[in-house]
N, C-alpha and C positions, 0 to 999 in steps of 0.2 A: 821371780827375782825381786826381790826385798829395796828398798830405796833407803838404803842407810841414813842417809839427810835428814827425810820425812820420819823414819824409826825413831831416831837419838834429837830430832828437834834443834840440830846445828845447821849451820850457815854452807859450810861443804864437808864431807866425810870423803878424807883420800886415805887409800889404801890397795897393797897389792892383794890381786887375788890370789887364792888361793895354787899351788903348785904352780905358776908363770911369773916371771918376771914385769909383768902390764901393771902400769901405777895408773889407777881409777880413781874417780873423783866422783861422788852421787851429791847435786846439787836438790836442793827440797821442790817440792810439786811447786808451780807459779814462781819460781826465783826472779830477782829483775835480771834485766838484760846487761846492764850494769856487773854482776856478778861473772854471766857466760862470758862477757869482754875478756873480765881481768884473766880467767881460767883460759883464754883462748889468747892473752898476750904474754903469760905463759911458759906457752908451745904445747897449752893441750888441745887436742882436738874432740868435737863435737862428736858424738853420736845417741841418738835418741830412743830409747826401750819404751816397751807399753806401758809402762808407768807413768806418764809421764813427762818425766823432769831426763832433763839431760844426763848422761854418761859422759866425762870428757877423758880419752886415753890418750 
């Protein structure tokens, strides 16, 4: 699984996946904490892949 953020060199990359309705957010390798805040005030939630940098759905 690819880390769009860290790919394209942006700040967060939202987007749904492919065939589901799940709206995803790939935040870059090391983001501050600062950043998962505001994604997580929100109403996204955290989850973590081997990449990694957060997934918030």
């Amino acid at each position: 699984m690819a880390n769009l953020a860290d790919e394209y060199g942006t700040d967060v990359e939202i987007y749904v996946k492919t065939l589901t309705t799940t709206l995803h957010a790939d935040t870059p390798t090391g983001a501050p904490a600062q950043l998962h805040d505001l994604l997580e005030q929100l109403g996204l939630e955290r989850h973590e892949y081997p990449t990694g940098a957060p997934l918030y759905i």
